[in-house]
KETORPA-637028 format. One record per residue (C-alpha): residue number from 1; residue in one letter; x, y, z. Coordinates in nm, 4 decimals. Layout:
N
{nr = NUM&rest = a&X = X&Y = Y&Z = Z};
...
***
This chain:
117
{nr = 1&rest = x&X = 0.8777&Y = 1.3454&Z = -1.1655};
{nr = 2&rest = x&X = 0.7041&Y = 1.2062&Z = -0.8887};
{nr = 3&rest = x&X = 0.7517&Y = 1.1555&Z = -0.5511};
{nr = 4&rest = x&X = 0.5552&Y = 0.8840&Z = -0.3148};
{nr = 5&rest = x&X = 0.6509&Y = 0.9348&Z = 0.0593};
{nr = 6&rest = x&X = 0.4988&Y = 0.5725&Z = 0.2803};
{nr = 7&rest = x&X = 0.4381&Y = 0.6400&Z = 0.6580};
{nr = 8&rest = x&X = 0.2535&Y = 0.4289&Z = 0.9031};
{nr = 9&rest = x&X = 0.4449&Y = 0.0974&Z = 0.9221};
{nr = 10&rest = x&X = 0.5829&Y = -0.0484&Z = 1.2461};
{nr = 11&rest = x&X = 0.5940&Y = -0.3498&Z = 1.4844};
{nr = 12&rest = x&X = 0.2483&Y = -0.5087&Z = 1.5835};
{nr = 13&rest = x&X = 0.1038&Y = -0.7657&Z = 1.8323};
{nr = 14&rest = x&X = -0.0467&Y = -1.0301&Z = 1.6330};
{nr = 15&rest = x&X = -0.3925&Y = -0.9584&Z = 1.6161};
{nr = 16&rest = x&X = -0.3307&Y = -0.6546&Z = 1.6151};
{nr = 17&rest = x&X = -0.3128&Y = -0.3169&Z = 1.3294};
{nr = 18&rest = x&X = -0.1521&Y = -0.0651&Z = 1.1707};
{nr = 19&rest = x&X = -0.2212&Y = 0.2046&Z = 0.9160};
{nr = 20&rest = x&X = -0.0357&Y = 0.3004&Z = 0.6243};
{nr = 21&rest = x&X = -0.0185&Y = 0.6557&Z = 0.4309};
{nr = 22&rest = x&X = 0.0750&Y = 0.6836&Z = 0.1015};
{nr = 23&rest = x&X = 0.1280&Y = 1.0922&Z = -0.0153};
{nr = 24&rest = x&X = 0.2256&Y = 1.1477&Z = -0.4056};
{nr = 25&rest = x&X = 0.3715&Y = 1.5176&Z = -0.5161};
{nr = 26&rest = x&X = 0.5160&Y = 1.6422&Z = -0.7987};
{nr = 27&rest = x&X = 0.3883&Y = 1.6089&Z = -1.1697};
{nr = 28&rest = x&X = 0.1181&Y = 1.4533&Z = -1.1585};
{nr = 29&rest = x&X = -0.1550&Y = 1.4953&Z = -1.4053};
{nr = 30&rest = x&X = -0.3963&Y = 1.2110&Z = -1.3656};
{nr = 31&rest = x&X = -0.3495&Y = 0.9085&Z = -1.1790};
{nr = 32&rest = x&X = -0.4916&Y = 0.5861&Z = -1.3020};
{nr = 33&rest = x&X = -0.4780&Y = 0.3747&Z = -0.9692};
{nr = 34&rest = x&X = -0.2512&Y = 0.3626&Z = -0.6968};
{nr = 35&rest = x&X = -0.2228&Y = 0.0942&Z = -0.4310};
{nr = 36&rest = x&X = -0.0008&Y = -0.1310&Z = -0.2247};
{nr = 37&rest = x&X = 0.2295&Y = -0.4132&Z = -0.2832};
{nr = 38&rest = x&X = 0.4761&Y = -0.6112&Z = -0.0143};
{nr = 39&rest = x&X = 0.7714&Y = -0.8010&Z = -0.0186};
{nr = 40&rest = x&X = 0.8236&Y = -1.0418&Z = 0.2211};
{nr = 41&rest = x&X = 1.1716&Y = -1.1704&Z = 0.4230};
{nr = 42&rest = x&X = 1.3364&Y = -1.4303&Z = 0.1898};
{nr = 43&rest = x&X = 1.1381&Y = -1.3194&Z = -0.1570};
{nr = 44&rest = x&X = 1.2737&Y = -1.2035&Z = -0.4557};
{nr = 45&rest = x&X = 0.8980&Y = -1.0791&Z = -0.6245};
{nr = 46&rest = x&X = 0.6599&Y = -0.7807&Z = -0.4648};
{nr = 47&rest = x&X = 0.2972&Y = -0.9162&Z = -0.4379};
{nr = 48&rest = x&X = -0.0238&Y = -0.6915&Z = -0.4817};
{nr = 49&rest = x&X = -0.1538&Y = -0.7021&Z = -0.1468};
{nr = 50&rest = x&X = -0.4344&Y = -0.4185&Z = -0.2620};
{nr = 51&rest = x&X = -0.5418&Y = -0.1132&Z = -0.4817};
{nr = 52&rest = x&X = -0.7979&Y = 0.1256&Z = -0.6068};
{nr = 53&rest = x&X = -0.8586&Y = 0.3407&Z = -0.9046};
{nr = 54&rest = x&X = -0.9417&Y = 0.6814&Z = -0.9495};
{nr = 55&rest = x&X = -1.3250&Y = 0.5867&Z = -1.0105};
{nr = 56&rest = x&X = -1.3246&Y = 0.3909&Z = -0.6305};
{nr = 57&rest = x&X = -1.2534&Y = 0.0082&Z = -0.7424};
{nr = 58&rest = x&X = -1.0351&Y = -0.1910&Z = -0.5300};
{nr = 59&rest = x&X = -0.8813&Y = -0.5546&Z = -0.5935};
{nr = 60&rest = x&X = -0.7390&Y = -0.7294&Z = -0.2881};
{nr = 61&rest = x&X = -0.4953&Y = -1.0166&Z = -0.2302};
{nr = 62&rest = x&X = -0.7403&Y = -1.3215&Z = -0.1373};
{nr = 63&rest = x&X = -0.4728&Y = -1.3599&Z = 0.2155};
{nr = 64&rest = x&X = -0.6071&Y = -1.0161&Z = 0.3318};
{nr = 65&rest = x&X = -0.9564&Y = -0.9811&Z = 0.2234};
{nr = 66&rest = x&X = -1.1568&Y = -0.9528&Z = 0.5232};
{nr = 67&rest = x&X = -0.8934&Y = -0.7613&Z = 0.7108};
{nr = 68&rest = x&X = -0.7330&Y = -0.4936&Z = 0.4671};
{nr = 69&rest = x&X = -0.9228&Y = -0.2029&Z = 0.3752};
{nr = 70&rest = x&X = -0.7551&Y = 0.0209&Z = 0.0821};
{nr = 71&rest = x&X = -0.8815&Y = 0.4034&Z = 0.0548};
{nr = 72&rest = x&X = -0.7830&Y = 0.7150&Z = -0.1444};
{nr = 73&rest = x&X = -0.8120&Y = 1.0814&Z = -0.0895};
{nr = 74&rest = x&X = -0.8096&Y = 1.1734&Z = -0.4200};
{nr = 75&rest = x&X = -0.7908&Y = 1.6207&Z = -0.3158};
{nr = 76&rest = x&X = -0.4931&Y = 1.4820&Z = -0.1620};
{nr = 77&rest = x&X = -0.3304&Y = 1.2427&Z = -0.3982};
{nr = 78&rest = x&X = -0.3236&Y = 1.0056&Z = -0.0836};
{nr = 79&rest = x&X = -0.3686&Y = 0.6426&Z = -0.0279};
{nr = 80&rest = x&X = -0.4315&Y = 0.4692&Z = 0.3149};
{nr = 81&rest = x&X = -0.3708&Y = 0.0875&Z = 0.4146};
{nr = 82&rest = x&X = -0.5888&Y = 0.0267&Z = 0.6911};
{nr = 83&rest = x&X = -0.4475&Y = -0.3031&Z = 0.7989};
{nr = 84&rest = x&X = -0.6622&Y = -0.5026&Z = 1.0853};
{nr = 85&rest = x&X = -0.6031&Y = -0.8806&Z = 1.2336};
{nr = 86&rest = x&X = -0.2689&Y = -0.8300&Z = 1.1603};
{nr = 87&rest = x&X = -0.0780&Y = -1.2269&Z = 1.0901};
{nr = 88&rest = x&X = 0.2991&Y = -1.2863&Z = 1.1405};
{nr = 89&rest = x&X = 0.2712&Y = -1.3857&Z = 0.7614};
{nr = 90&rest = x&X = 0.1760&Y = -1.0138&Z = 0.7056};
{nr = 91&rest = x&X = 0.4972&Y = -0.9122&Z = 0.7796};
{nr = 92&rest = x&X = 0.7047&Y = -0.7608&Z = 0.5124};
{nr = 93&rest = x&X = 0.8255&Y = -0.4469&Z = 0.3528};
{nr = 94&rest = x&X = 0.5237&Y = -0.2615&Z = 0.1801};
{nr = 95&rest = x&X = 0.5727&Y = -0.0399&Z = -0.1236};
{nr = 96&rest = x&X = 0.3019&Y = 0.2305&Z = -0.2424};
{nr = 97&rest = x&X = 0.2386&Y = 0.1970&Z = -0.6313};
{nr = 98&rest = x&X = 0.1414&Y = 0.4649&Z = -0.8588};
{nr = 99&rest = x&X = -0.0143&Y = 0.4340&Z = -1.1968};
{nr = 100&rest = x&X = -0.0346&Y = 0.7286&Z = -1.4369};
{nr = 101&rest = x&X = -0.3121&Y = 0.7920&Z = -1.6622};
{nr = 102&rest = x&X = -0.0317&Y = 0.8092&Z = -1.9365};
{nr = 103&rest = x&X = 0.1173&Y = 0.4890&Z = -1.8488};
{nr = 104&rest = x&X = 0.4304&Y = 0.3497&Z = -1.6332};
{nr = 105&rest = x&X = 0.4349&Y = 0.3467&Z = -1.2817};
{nr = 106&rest = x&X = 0.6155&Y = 0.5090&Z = -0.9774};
{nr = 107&rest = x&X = 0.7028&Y = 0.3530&Z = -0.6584};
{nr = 108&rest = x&X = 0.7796&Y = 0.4094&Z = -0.2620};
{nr = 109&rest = x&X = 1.0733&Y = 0.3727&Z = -0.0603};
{nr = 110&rest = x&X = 0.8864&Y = 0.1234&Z = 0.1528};
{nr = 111&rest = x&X = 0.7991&Y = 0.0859&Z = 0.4787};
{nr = 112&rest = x&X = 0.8202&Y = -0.1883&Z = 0.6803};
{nr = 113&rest = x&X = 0.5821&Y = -0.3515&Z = 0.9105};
{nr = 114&rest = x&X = 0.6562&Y = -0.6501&Z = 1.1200};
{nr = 115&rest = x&X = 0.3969&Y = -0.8303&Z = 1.3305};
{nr = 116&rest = x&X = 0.5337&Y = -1.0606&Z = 1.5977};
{nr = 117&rest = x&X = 0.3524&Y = -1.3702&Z = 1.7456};
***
């Protein structure tokens, strides 16, 4: 089993930012990518706002390229958010996303951030 504990999110200034932490424990053997996803007041779907594999290679949402930086610790089985120019469209509940080497996925209890205008 595996466990993905979210920290970081909050309420923001537009304009402003916020940084998220993503820690995974438990059995884990090799992780094939982990990254964020968010799901916004009123929406049934989570969108991929941003990940990154093992190997370093990120894919971003086209709304926050420019302003959204994903990272990983990989000694630490950690994934950061750094989350700049924050937009009142930005607000939503994000959810860290885990991909096994071996397949399926795993995710967060989400955490939300909310940036006001």
């Amino acid at each position: 089993q595996v466990q993905l504990v979210e920290s970081g999110g909050g309420l923001v200034q537009a304009g402003g930012s916020l940084r998220l932490s993503c820690a995974a424990s438990g059995s884990i053997f090799r992780i094939n990518s982990m990254g964020w996803f968010r799901q916004a007041p009123g929406k049934q779907r989570r969108e991929l706002v941003a990940s990154i594999t093992s190997g370093g290679s990120t894919n971003y949402a086209d709304s926050v390229k420019g302003r959204f930086t994903i990272s990983r610790d990989n000694a630490k089985n950690t994934v950061y958010l750094q989350m700049n120019s924050l937009k009142p469209e930005d607000t939503a509940v994000y959810y860290c996303n885990l991909v096994p080497a071996l397949g399926g996925y795993y995710w967060g209890q989400g955490t939300q951030v909310t940036v006001s205008s």
